[in-house]
C-alpha positions as CSV (number, residue, x, y, z in Angstrom):
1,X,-6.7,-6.2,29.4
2,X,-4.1,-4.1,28.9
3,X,-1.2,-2.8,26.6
4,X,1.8,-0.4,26.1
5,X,0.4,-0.3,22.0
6,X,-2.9,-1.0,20.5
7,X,-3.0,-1.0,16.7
8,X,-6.2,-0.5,14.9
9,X,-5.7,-2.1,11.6
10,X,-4.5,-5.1,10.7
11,X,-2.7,-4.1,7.0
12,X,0.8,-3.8,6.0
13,X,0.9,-0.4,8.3
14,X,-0.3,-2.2,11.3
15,X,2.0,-5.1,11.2
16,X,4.6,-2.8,10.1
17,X,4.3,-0.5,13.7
18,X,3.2,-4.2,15.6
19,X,7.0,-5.7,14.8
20,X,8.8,-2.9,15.1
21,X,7.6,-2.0,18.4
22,X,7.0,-5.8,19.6
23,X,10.9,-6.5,18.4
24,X,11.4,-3.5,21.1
25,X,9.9,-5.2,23.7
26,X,6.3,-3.8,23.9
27,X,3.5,-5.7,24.8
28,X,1.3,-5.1,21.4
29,X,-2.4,-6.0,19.8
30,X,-3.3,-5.6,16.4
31,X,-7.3,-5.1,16.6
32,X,-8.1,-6.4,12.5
33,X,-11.5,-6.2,11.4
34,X,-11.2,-8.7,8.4
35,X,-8.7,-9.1,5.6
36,X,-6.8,-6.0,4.9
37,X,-5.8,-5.1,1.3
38,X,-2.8,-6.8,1.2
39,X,-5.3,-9.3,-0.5
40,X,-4.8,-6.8,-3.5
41,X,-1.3,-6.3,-3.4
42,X,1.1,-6.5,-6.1
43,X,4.0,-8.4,-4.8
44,X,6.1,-5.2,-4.6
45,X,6.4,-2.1,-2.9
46,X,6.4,1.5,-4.0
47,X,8.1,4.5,-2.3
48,X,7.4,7.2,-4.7
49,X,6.8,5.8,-8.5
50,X,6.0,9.0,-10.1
51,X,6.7,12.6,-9.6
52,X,4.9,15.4,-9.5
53,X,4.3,15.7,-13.5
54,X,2.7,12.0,-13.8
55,X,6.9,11.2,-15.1
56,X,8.4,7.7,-13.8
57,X,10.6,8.7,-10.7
58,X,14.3,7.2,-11.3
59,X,15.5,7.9,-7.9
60,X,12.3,8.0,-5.3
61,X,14.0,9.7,-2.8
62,X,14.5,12.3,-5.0
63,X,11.1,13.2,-5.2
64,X,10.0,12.6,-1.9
65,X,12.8,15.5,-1.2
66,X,10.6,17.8,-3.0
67,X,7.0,17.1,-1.5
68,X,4.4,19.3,-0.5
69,X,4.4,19.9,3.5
70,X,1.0,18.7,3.3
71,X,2.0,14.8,2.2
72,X,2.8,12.2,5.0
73,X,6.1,11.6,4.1
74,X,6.8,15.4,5.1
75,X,6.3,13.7,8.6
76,X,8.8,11.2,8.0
77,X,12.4,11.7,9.2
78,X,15.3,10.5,7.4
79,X,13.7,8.4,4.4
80,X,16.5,6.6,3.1
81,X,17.1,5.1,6.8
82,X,13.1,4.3,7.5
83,X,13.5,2.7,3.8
84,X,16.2,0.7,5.0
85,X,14.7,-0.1,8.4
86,X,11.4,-1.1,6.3
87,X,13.4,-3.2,4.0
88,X,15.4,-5.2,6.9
89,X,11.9,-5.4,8.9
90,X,10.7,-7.2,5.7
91,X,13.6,-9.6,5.5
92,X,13.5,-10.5,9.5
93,X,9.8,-11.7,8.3
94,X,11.2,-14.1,5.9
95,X,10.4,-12.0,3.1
96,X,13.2,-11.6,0.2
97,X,12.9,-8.8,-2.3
98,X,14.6,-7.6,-5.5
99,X,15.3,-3.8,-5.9
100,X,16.5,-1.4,-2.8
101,X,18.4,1.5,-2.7
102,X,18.7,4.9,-4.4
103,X,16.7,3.4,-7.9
104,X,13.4,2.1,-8.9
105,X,12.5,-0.4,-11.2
106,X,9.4,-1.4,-13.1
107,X,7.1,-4.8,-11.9
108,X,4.9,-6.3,-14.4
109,X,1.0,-5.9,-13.9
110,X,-1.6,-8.6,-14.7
111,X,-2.1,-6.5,-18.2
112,X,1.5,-6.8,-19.3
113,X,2.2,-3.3,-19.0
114,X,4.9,-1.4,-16.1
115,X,4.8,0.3,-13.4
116,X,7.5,1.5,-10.9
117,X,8.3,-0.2,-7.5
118,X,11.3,-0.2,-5.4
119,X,11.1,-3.9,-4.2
120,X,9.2,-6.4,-5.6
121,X,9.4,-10.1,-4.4
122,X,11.8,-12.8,-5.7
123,X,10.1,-14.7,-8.5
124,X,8.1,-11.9,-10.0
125,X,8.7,-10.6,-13.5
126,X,10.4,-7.6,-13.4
127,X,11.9,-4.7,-16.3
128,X,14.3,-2.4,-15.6
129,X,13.5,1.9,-14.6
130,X,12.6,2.6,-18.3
131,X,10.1,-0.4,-18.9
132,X,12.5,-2.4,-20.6
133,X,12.1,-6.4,-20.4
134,X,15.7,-8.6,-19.7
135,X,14.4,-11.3,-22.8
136,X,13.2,-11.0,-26.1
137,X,10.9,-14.3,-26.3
138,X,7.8,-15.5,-24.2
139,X,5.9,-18.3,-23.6
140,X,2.9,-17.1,-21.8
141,X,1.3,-19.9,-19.7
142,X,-1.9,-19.9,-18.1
143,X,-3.4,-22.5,-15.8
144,X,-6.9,-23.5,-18.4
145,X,-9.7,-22.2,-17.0
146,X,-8.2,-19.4,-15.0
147,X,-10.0,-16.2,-16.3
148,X,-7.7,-14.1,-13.3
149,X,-4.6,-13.3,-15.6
150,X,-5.8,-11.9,-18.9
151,X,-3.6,-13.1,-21.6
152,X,-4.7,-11.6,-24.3
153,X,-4.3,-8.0,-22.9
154,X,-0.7,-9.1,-21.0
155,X,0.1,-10.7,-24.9
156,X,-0.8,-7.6,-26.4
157,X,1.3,-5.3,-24.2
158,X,4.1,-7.3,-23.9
159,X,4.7,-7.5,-28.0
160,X,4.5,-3.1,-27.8
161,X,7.1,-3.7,-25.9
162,X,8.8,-5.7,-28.1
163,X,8.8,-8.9,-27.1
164,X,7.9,-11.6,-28.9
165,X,5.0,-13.8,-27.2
166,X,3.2,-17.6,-27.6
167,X,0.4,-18.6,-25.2
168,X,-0.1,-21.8,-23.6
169,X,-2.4,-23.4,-21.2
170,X,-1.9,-26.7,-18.9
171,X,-4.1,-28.5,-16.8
172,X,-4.0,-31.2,-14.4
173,X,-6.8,-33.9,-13.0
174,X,-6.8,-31.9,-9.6
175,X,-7.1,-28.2,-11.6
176,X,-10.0,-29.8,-13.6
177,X,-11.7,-30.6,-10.5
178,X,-11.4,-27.1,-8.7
179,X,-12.9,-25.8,-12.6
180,X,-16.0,-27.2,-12.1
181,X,-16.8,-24.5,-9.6
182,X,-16.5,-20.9,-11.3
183,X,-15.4,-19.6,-7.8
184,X,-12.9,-22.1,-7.3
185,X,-10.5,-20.9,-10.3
186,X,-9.4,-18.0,-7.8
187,X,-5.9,-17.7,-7.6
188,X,-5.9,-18.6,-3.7
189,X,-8.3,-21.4,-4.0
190,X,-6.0,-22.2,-7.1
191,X,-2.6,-22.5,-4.5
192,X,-4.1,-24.8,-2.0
193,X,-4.1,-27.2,-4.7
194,X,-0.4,-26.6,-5.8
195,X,0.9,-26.3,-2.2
196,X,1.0,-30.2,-2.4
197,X,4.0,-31.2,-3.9
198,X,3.0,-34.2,-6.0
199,X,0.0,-32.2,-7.2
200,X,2.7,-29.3,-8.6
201,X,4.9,-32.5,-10.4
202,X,1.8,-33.0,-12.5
203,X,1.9,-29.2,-13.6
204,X,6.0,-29.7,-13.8
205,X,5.4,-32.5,-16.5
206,X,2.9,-30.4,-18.5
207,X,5.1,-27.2,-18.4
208,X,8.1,-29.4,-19.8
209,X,5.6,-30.5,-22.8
210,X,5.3,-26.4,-23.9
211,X,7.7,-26.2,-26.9
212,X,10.9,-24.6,-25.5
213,X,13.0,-21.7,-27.8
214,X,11.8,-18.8,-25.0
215,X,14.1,-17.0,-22.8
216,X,11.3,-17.5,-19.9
217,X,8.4,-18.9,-19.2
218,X,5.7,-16.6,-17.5
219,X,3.0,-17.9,-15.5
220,X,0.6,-16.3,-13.1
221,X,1.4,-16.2,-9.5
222,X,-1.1,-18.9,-8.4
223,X,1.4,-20.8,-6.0
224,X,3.4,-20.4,-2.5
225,X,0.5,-19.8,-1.0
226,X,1.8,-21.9,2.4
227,X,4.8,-23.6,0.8
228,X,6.7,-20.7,-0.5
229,X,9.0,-22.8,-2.0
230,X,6.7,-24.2,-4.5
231,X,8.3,-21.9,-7.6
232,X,11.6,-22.7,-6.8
233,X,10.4,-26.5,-6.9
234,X,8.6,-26.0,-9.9
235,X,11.7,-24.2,-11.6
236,X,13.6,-27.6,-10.3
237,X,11.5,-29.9,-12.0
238,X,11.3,-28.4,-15.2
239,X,14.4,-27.5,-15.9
240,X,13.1,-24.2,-17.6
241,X,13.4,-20.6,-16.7
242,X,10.2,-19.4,-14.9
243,X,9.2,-15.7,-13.6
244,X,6.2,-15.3,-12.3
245,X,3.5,-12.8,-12.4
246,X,0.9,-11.1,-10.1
247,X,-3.0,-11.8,-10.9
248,X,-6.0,-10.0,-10.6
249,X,-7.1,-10.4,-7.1
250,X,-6.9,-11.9,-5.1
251,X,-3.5,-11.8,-5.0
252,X,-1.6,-15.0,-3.8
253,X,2.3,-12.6,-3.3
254,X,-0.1,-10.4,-1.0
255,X,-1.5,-13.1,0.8
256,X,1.5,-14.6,1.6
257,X,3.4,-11.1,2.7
258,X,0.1,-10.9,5.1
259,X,0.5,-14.3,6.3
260,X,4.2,-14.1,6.9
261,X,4.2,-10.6,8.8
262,X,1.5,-12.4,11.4
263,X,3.6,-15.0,12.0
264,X,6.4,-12.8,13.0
265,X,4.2,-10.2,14.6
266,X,2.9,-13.2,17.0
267,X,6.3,-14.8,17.0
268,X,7.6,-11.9,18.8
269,X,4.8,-12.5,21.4
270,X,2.4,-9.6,19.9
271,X,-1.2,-10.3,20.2
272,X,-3.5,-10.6,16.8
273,X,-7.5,-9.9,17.2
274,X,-9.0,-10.8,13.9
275,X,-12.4,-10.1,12.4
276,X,-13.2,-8.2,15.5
277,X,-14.1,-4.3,14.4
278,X,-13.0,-1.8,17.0
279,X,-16.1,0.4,17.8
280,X,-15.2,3.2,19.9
281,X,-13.3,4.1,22.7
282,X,-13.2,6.8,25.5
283,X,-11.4,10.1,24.1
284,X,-10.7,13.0,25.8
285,X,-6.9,14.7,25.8
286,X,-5.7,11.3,25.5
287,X,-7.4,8.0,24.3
288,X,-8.2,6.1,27.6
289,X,-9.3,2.3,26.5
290,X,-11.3,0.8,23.0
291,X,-14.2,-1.1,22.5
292,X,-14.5,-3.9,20.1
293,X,-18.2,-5.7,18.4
294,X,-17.4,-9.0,20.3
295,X,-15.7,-7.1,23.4
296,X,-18.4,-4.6,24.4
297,X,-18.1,-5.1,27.8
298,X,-14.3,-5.7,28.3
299,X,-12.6,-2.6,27.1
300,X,-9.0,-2.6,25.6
301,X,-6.6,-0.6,27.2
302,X,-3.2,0.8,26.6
303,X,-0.4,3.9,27.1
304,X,-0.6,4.3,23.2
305,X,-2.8,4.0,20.1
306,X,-2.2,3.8,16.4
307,X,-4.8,4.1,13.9
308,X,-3.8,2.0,10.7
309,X,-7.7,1.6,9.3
310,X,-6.6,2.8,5.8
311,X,-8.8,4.6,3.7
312,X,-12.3,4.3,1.6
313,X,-11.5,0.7,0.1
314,X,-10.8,-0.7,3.8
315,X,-13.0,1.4,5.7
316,X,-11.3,3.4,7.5
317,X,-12.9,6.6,5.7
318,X,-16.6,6.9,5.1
319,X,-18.9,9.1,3.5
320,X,-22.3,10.0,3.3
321,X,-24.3,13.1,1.5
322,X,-22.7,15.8,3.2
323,X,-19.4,14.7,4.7
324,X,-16.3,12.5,4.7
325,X,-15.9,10.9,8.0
326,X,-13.5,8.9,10.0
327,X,-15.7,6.2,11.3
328,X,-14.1,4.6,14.3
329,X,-14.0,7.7,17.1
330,X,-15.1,10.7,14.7
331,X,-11.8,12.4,14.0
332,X,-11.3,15.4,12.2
333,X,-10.7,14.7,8.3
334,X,-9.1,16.9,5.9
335,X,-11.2,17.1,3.3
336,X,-13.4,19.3,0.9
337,X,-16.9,20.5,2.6
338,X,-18.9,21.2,-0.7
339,X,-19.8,17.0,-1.9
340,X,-19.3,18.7,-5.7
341,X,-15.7,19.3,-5.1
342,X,-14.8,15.6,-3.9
343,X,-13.9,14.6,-7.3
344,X,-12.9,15.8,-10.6
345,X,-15.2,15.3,-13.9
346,X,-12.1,13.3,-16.1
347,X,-11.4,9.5,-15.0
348,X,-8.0,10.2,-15.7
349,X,-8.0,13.7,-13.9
350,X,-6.0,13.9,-10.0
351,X,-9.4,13.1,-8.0
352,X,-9.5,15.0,-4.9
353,X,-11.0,12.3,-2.4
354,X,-7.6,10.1,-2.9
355,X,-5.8,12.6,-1.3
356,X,-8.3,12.8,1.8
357,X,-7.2,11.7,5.4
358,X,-7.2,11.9,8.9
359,X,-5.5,15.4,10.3
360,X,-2.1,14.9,12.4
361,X,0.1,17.2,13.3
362,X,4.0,17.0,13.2
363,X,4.6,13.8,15.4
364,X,1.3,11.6,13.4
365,X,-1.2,13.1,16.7
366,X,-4.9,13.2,15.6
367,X,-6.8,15.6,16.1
368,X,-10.9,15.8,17.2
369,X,-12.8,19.1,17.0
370,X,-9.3,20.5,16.7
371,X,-7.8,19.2,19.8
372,X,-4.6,17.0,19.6
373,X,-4.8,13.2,21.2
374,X,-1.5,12.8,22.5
375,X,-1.9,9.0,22.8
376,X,-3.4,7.8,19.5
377,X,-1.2,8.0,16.5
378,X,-2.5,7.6,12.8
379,X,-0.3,5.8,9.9
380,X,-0.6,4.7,6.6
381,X,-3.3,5.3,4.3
382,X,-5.7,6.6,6.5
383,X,-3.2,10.0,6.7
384,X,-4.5,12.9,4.2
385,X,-2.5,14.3,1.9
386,X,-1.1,11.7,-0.3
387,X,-2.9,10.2,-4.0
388,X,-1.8,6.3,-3.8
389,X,-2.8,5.8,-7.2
390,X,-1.2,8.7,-9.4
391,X,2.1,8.4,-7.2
392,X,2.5,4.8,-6.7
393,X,3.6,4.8,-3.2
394,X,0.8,3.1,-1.1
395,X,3.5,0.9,0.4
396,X,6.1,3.0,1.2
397,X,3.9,5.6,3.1
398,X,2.6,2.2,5.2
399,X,5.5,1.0,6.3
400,X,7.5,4.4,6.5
401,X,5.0,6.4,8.3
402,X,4.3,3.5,10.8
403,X,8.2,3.3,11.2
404,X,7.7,6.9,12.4
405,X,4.6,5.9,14.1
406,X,6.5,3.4,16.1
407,X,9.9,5.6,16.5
408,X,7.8,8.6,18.1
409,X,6.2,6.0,20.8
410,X,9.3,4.5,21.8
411,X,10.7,8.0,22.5
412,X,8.0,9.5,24.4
């Protein structure tokens, strides 16, 4: 079978590159291995959420002006417009966002404290660039039983910050029954329940029992899971104000941004191979065809590749006692040799593995024992150089470097 694009990675990167070249009029597969960790997502997205000095970046393209050479965005032309076309790309998928242009703002986080993001999806709670909340009273509601959104902790951050809190719980006969089963109170197994409309009434009459006198009512994001109208329906039938808030994982917004850029990756006529782990391929100058675990003997072929595996937590980086490795054709890494040097001895300290990667040069190439593949591309979080975690950008380097991922194929 063959391709003008295969993607290997089925995450926000890969989807990102698979619509933007599909909407071009490539023939495209997306080669997932499982669930990517959009499962773990926050509802938002981040371009750059803190500079250099560990300070909350006002304008992100302000600091993504002043990067090292050595971070993925430094292979990324014109940022505000790749923002722009990420943003749009988002919206074609059925996906509506608060936030955009030149400023960030702050998303709540399960705990109740802030963090920067640049868009964050209708619905969520959200405080403006400083931290700052838009009410001064809360009733925090949770659904009884769900141990996923930790009130106490959100309670506790959200009166620092002064506002002033009440907790609630509600229940319903069909929440009772998914309780009885510890692993059923999951906030995914907890949305096929409220996708049913009469089901979410029954939570609608129990909300509308809670005391009102709060500017908002903040519940976890346990809904929309299928029907992502459910919040506006619930909002509808209670007559109250309601803002919702991202759980521990897994994470029903990220879910639902997964679900919805398949749909328009395969409505564009792109082809989706899921739980299927690419295994190799033949390499030389150029990467000639892939192999798959359940298509050993029927090998995958196309003018272009993009790698989109991520890093450690999905996979695409491995280790073992001596080396950091790219598992999937061997690549060349950039990383520390010595194993002592691959972190730092402070939790809090800048820990060297984040920032590890897959080598590219200029255009996203890879490279294997120092020679360029002119056909396979690399995007996302499998790229070296960038620290998701202390910079708060995970997102933006997805879908902006796969955006250049996708520009640079379409050229050539």
């Amino acid at each position: 079978m063959r391709y003008d694009t295969i993607i290997i990675g089925g995450g926000l990167a890969g989807f990102t590159c698979g619509i933007r070249l599909a909407e071009a009029g490539q023939r495209v597969l997306i080669a997932a291995a499982g669930q990517s960790s959009l499962h773990y997502a926050s509802g938002s997205i981040g371009l750059m959420g803190y500079n250099e000095g560990g300070e909350v970046a006002l304008n992100p393209f302000e600091v993504m002006a002043q990067l090292p050479a050595s971070h993925p965005y430094a292979k990324v032309t014109g940022h505000r417009q790749k923002a722009a076309e990420a943003q749009e790309l988002l919206s074609r998928a059925d996906l509506s966002f608060a936030g955009g242009g030149e400023g960030n703002h702050c998303r709540l986080t399960p705990i109740g404290t802030t963090m920067p993001a640049w868009l964050t999806l209708q619905g969520l709670a959200t405080a403006n660039a400083a931290g700052e909340m838009a009410w001064k009273r809360a009733a925090i509601v949770n659904i009884e039983g769900f141990l996923d959104f930790p009130v106490d902790f959100f309670r506790h951050h959200l009166e620092q910050a002064g506002v002033a809190t009440t907790s609630h719980t509600v229940t319903t006969p069909e929440l009772e029954y998914a309780r009885r089963s510890p692993s059923e109170m999951r906030a995914t197994n907890i949305a096929k329940v409220l996708d049913d409309e009469e089901k979410l009434r029954k939570v609608a009459a129990e909300l509308r029992k809670i005391p009102t006198g709060a500017d908002v009512m903040l519940l976890p994001a346990v809904m929309g899971f299928a029907n992502s109208g459910c919040a506006d329906t619930l909002r509808e039938l209670t007559g109250r104000k309601l803002e919702f808030v991202v759980s521990m994982p897994p994470s029903v917004p990220g879910v639902m941004m997964q679900q919805k850029l398949r749909r328009r990756f395969c409505a564009l006529g792109g082809t989706y191979l899921n739980n299927d782990a690419v295994t190799g391929g033949e390499l030389g100058p150029r990467l000639e065809n892939i192999t798959t675990e359940h298509l050993q003997d029927t090998p995958l072929k196309a003018d272009n590749y993009v790698l989109a595996t991520g890093s450690f937590m999905s996979g695409g980086l491995t280790s073992n006692y001596r080396q950091i490795l790219e598992p999937v054709f061997g690549l060349d890494v950039d990383a520390h040799q010595a194993r002592n040097d691959w972190q730092a001895a402070g939790v809090f300290d800048a820990q060297p593995y984040m920032t590890y990667g897959v080598r590219t040069d200029e255009n996203l190439h890879v490279q294997k024992a120092g020679q360029t593949i002119g056909n396979l591309y690399a995007a996302g979080d499998v790229l070296s150089g960038n620290a998701p975690t202390r910079q708060a950008d995970k997102e933006g380097v997805d879908m902006l470097t796969a955006l250049q991922a996708a520009h640079n194929i379409l050229s050539e």
